[in-house]
C-alpha positions in Angstrom: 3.9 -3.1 -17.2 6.1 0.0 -18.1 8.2 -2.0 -19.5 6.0 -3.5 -22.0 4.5 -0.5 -23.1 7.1 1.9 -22.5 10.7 0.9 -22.7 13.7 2.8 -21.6 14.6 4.7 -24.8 17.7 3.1 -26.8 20.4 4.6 -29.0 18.6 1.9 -31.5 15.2 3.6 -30.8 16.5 7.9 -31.1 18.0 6.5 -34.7 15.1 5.1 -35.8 13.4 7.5 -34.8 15.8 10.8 -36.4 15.9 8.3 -40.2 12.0 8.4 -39.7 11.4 12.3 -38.9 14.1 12.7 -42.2 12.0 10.3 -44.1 8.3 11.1 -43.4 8.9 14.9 -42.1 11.7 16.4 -43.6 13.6 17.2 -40.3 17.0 15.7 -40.6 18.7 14.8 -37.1 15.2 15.2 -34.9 15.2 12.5 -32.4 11.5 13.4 -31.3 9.2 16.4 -30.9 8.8 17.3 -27.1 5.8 19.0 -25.4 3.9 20.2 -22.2 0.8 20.9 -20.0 0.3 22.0 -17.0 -2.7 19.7 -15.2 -4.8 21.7 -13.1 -4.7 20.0 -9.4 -6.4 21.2 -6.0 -3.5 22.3 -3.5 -2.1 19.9 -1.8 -1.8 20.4 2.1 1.8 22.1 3.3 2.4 22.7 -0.5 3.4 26.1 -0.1 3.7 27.5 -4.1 5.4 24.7 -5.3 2.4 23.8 -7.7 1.4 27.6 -7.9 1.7 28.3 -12.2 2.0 31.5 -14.2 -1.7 30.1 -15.2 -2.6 31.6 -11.8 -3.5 27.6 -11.0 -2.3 25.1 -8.8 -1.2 22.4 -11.6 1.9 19.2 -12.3 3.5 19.4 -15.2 3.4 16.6 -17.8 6.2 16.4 -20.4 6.2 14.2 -23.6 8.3 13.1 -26.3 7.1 11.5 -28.9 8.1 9.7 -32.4 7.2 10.5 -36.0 4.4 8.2 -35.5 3.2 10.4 -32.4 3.3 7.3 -30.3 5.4 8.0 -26.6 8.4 7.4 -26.5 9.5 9.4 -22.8 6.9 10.8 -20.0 7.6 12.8 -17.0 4.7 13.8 -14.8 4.4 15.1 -11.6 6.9 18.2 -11.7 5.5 21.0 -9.9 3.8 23.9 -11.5 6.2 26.2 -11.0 9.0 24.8 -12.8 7.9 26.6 -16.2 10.3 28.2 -18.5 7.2 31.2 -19.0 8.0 31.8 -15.1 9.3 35.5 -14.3 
């Protein structure tokens, strides 16, 4: 079902999708507008602090893109918690 709901972005698809943010937004050559969360999650067994977050929680990450229209276009979830760019 993927598949049918969310295909494997196209070069078709990332142009549409750059003449629509130009058209409706104003933002020439955007392909999509990308965001995060972390999920909060109880520790899993053996985990070490892989899922351990600069939140002080034990969380997965979820990354988006989406279109213009704000509908999905890409997911990724289930990146541990400590892969954040706010890390130090």
């Amino acid at each position: 079902m993927e598949h049918i709901y969310l295909p494997e972005p196209t070069e078709n698809i990332w142009k549409k999708c750059a003449e629509e943010f130009e058209n409706r937004w104003g933002f020439p050559n955007c392909i999509g507008s990308v965001d995060g969360k972390h999920v909060t999650i109880k520790r899993p067994n053996n985990s070490g602090s892989n899922y351990w977050c600069y939140l002080h929680k034990y969380s997965i990450v979820l990354m988006t893109i989406v279109g213009p229209d704000y509908k999905f276009i890409c997911v990724d979830i289930g990146g541990f918690g400590k892969n954040s760019i706010f890390e130090t």
